[in-house]
C-alpha positions in Angstrom: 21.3 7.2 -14.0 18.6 6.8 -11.3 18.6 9.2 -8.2 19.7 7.2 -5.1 19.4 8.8 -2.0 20.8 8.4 0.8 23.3 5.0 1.7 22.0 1.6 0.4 20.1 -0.1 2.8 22.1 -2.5 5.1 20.4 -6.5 5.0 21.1 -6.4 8.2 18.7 -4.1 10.7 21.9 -3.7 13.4 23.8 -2.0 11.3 21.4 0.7 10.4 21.6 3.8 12.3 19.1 6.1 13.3 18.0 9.4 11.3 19.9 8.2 8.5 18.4 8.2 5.0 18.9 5.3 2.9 17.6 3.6 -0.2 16.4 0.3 -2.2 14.9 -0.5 -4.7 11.2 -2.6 -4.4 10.4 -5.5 -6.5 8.6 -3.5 -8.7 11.9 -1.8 -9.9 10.9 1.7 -8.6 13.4 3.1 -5.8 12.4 3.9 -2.0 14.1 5.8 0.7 13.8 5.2 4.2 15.3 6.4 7.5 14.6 5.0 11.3 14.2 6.7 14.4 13.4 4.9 18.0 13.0 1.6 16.2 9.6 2.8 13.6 11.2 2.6 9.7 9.0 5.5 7.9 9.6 4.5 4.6 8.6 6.3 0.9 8.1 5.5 -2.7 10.2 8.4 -5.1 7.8 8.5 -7.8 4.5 7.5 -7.7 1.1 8.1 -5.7 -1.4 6.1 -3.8 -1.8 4.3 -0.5 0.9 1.5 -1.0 3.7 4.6 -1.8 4.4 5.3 1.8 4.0 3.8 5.4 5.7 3.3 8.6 6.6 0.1 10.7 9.0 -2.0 11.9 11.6 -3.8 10.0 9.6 -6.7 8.8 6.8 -4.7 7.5 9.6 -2.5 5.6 10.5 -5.7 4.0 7.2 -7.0 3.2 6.7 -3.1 1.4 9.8 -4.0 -0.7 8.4 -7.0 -1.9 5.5 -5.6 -2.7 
């Protein structure tokens, strides 16, 4: 079983609320958590290193990071 922390995340940015940790998985099948607070998504890969394993933005660019 694969650690998931946090609530799924909502598809829909208005029903996410603020300093609240949730999860999803990115295309690539590894699993990412991410929380908001005053509008910026901070988001973060579980496992792995590198420049493309963490970030911060709006919610566009958080989807654009689980595409990726």
């Amino acid at each position: 079983m694969t650690f998931q922390p946090g609530r799924p995340l909502p598809a829909d940015p208005q029903t996410t609320q603020e300093r609240t940790l949730y999860h999803a998985p990115r295309m690539s099948g590894v699993m990412g958590s991410m929380t908001r607070e005053g509008g910026t998504w901070q988001w973060r890969q579980l496992r792995g290193d590198g420049p493309d394993a963490y970030g911060t933005g709006g919610w566009n660019d958080l989807q654009k990071w689980l595409q990726g």
